[in-house]
N, C-alpha and C positions, 0 to 999 in steps of 0.2 A: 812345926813345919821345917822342913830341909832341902835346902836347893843346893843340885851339887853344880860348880864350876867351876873357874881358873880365877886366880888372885895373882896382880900384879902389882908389886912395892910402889912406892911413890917415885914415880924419875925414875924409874927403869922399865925395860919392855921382859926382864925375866920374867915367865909362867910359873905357877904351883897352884898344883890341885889344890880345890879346897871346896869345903862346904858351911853357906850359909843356914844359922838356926834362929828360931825365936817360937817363944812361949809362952807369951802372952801378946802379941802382935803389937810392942811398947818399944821391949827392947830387943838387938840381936846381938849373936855374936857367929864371928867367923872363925874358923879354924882352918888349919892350911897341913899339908903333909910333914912341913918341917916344924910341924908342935908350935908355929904364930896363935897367939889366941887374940882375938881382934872386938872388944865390943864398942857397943852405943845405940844411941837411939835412933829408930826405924825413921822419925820423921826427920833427923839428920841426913837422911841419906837422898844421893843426887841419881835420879833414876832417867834413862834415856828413851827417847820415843819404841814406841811398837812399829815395827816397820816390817810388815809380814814373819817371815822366821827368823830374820836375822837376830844376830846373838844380842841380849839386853845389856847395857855397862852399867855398873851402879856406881859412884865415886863414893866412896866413905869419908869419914869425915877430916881422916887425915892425909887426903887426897889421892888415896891407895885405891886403884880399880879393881871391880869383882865381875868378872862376864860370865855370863850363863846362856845357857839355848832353850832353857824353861822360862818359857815368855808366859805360858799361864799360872806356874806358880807364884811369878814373879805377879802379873795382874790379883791375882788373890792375895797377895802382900795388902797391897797398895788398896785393895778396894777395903780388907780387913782392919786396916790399920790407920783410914782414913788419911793417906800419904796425899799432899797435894797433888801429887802428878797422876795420881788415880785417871783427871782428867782425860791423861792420851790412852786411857786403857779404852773408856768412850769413844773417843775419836778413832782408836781401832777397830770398836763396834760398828760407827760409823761406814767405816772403809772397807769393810768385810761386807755388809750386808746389800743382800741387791737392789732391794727396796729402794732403801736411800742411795744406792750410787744410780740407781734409774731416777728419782727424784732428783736431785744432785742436777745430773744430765740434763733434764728437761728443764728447773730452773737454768743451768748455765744457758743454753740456748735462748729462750726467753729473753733473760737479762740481757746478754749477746747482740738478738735482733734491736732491742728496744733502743740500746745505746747507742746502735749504729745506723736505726732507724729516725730515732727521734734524738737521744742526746749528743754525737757529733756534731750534725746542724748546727742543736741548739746553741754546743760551743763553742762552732767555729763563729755563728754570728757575735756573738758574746766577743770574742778574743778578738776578731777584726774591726769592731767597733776600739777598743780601747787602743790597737796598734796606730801610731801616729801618721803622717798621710807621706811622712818624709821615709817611713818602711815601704811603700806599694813603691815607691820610687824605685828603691833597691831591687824590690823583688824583683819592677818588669826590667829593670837594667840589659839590656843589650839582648833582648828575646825580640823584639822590631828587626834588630839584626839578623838572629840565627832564622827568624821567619825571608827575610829579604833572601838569603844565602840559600837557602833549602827550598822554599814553598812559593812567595809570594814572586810577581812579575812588576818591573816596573809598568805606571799606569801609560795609556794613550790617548788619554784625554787632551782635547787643547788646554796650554797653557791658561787660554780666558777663561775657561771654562772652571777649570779651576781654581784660578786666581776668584773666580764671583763666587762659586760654592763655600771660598775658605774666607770669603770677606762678612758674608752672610754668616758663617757659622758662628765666629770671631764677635762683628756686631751685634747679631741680635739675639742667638743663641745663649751664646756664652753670659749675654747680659740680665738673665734671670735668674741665673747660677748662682749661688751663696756661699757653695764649698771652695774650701782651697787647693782644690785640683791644681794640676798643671793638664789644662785640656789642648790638644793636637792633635788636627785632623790630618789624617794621610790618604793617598789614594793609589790602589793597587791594584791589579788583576789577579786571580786566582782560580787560573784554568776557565774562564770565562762564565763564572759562575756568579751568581748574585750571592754577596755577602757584606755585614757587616758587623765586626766584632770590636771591642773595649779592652785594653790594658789597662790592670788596679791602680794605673799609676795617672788615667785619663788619656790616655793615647788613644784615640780611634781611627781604625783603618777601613773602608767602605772603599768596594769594586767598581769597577768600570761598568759591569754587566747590570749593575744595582741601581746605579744611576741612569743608566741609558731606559733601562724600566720605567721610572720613573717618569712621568706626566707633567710634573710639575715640581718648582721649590720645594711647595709642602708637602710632597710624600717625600721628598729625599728628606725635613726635617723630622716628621714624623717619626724616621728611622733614627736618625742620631740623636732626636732626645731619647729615644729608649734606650739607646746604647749607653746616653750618659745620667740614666734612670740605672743603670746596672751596676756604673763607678760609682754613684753617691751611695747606693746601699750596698757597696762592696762586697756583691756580688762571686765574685773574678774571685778577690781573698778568702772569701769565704772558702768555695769551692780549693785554692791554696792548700787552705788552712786544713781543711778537712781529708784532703787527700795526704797531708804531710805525717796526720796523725796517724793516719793508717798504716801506713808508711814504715811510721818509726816503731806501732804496733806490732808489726809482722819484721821486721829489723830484730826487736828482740825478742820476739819467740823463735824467729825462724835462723836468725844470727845472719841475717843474709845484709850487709852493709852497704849493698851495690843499688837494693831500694831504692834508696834517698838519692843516686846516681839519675834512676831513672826515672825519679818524681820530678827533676830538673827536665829533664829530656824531653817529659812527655808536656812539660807546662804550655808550649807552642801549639798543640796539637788540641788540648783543651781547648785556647782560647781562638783556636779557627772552628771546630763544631761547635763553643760556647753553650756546651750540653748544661744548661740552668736548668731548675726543678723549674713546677708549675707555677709555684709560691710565687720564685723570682721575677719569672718572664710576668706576672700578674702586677707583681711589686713597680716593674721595668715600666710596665704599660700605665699604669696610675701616675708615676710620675712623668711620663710623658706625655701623657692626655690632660694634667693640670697646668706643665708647664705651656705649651700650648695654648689652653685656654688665657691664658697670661698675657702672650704675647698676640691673641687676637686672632691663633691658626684654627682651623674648622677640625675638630680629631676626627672625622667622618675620613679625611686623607688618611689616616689610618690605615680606616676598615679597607680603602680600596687600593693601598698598596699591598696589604692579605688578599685580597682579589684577584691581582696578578700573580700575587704565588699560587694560589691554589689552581689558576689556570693555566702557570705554566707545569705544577705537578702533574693535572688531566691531561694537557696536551698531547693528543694522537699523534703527533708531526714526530716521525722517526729521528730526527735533529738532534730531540730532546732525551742526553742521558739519564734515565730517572734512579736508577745508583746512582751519579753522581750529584743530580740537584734534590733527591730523596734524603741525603746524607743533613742535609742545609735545612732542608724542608724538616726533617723529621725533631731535628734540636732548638727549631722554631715555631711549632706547629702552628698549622691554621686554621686556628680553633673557632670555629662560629661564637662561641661565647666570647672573646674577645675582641671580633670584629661588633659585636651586639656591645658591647662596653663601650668599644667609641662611637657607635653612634648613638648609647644613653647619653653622654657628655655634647654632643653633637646636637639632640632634641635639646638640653636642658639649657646650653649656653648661644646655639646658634639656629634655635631653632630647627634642627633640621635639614640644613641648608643641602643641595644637591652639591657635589663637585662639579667645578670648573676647570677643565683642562685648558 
């Protein structure tokens, strides 16, 4: 066998033709224009990937390179001589063939959805459990602010009014609590929209429009144990966490470094639509219809604080922005199935009780 190509000395970039032989696929020898005669054994030699046409480098064994542009004769070495790096000759079979670069394709996809469908989640729950409770601190650090500065309104609630809802909360709320949140309630406007959302850190803020909704204490509690049904199972981080990896995913395929810029930016924005999956808001709601039961609240308050949302989403009264309160509506839905979960809990623990406004 003869491969003809270029030899370069060891530590130099000078060229000379030359051509590689061998005779029994054991040993070669190289020969160069200027009468070098160069042998040794085949399986000494450092062979370099297949990379379409590009030129092959061989290193020999006394560090002298041999490039060639016969990538098959050179494959034919290696498959004859059983050279270890035969290997990448497959891996070029590989990469040539359509076959498998359409299988290829369709696993990556697969793989792709599956990880983004199912194993993100799974690790962002995983990582937000073992991050300690003195991290969500940091994370919400000063996002109450850039929400205050950009989006939120101070509230216009009376002072008493106030002062009873955050003594309530404080008292009796907070006194079934186990975790070591730092929970604080706040109260804000937000375009006069019913809302209430959770920082990972335990900060809850709940609207004027939310409350004035509200019938009675227990649908306003109803509402903020599910909020703080969302801080214990860290929720908020989760959703963080999993936005961050993404994040930093497309940061280095894409090299774009401003990502992570804007994974900050958009953190405010998340936790006012507090777009949670099914799981969560379901997660939200169990812990809020047990803690309840605790404290002795009927969850059937629940079901008919969902009642006014879904009456205020039908509402025919022109008044009613349904892009704007659809926005709210649609990241909380009002799921008949979950209105039918509190009042399972409702039949089992309080019988059934009707609301008392």
């Amino acid at each position: 066998m003869q491969i003809i190509g270029y030899w370069y000395p060891t530590d130099s970039s000078a060229r000379h033709d030359a051509e590689l032989y061998t005779n029994d696929g054991i040993h070669y020898t190289l020969i160069t224009k200027d009468n070098n005669d160069l042998q040794g054994m085949i399986v000494n030699l450092s062979v370099s990937d297949r990379l379409g046409n590009i030129p092959r480098k061989i290193t020999l064994e006394d560090r002298s390179v041999f490039e060639t542009q016969n990538n098959d004769e050179i494959d034919l070495l290696l498959q004859k001589s059983g050279h270890k790096d035969n290997s990448l000759h497959f891996l070029h079979i590989l990469e040539t063939n359509v076959l498998w670069i359409a299988t290829s394709l369709v696993l990556t996809i697969v793989i792709g959805f599956a990880g983004i469908r199912w194993g993100l989640p799974w690790a962002s729950e995983k990582i937000a459990y073992i991050l300690p409770i003195s991290v969500t601190e940091q994370i919400s650090t000063g996002t109450l602010d850039i929400l205050d500065k950009y989006i939120l309104e101070p509230s216009e609630l009376s002072e008493t009014r106030k002062q009873a809802i955050q003594e309530h909360f404080t008292k009796t709320l907070l006194s079934v609590q186990t975790e070591q949140f730092n929970y604080r309630l706040y109260f804000r406007q937000l375009e006069d929209l019913p809302n209430a959302f959770a920082l990972p850190s335990g900060q809850i803020i709940i609207t004027d429009k939310l409350i004035e909704m509200a019938d009675n204490q227990q649908e306003i509690d109803s509402v903020l144990l599910h909020e703080i049904g969302h801080v214990v199972h860290r929720h908020g981080l989760q959703q963080i966490i999993h936005g961050s990896i993404v994040t930093i995913a497309i940061t280095m395929f894409a090299g774009d470094a401003t990502a992570v810029e804007e994974m900050i930016v958009a953190l405010p924005t998340f936790l006012l639509e507090s777009n949670y999956s099914r799981k969560n808001e379901s997660e939200a709601d169990e812990y809020a219809f047990q803690k309840m039961v605790k404290l002795g609240i009927d969850p059937v308050y629940f079901a008919s604080m969902f009642e006014k949302m879904m009456e205020l989403k039908d509402a025919p009264d022109d008044s009613i922005d349904e892009e704007e309160y659809g926005e709210f509506l649609s990241t909380h839905p009002s799921s008949p199935k979950r209105m039918q979960r509190a009042r399972e809990y409702s039949d089992k623990y309080f019988n059934g009780n009707q609301v008392q406004n």
